[in-house]
C-alpha positions in Angstrom: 0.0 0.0 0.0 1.7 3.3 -1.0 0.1 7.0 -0.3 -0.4 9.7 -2.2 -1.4 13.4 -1.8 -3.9 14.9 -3.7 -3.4 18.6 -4.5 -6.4 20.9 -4.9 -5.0 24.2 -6.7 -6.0 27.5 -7.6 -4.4 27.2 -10.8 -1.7 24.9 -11.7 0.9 27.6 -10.8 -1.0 27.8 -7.2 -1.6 28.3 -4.5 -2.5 24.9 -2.6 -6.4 25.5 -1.9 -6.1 22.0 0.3 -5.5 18.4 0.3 -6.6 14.8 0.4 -4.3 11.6 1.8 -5.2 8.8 -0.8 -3.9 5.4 0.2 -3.8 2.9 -2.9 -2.1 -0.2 -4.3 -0.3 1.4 -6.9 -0.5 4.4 -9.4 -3.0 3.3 -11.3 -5.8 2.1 -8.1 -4.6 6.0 -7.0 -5.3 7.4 -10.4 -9.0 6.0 -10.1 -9.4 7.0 -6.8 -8.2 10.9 -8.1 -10.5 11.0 -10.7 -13.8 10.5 -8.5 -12.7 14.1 -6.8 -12.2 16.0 -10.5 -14.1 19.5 -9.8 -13.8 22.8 -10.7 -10.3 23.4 -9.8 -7.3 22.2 -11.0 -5.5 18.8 -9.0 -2.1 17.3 -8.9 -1.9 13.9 -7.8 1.6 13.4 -6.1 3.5 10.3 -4.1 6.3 11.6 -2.0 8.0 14.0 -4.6 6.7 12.5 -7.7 4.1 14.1 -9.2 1.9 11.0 -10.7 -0.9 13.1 -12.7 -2.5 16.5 -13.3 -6.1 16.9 -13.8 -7.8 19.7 -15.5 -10.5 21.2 -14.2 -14.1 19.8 -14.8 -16.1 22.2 -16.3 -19.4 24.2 -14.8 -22.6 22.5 -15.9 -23.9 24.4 -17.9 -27.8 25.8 -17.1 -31.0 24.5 -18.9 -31.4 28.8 -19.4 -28.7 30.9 -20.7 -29.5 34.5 -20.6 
């Protein structure tokens, strides 16, 4: 089991908005896990001092009205 940090950002310059401990079997059970938290902001997925993955931000639903 390996652990992983996973960066919530302001943009992907920064600043660190917050962050979630992941525990997983290996990159790919971590990258999974990542992807369930994909919002509106920008996340770096990192183990020690390797950065595994970026994620772009999800974009805003967009309304049944646009005005």
């Amino acid at each position: 089991m390996s652990y992983y940090r996973l960066l919530f950002m302001k943009s992907f310059e920064g600043p660190v908005m917050g962050a979630k401990e992941i525990a997983a079997r290996d990159d790919v059970d971590a990258v999974r896990i990542a992807r369930s938290h994909v919002c509106e902001q920008p996340l770096e997925l990192w183990c020690d001092k390797r950065k595994v993955k970026r994620f772009p931000p999800a974009e805003a639903p967009q309304s049944a009205f646009s005005f």
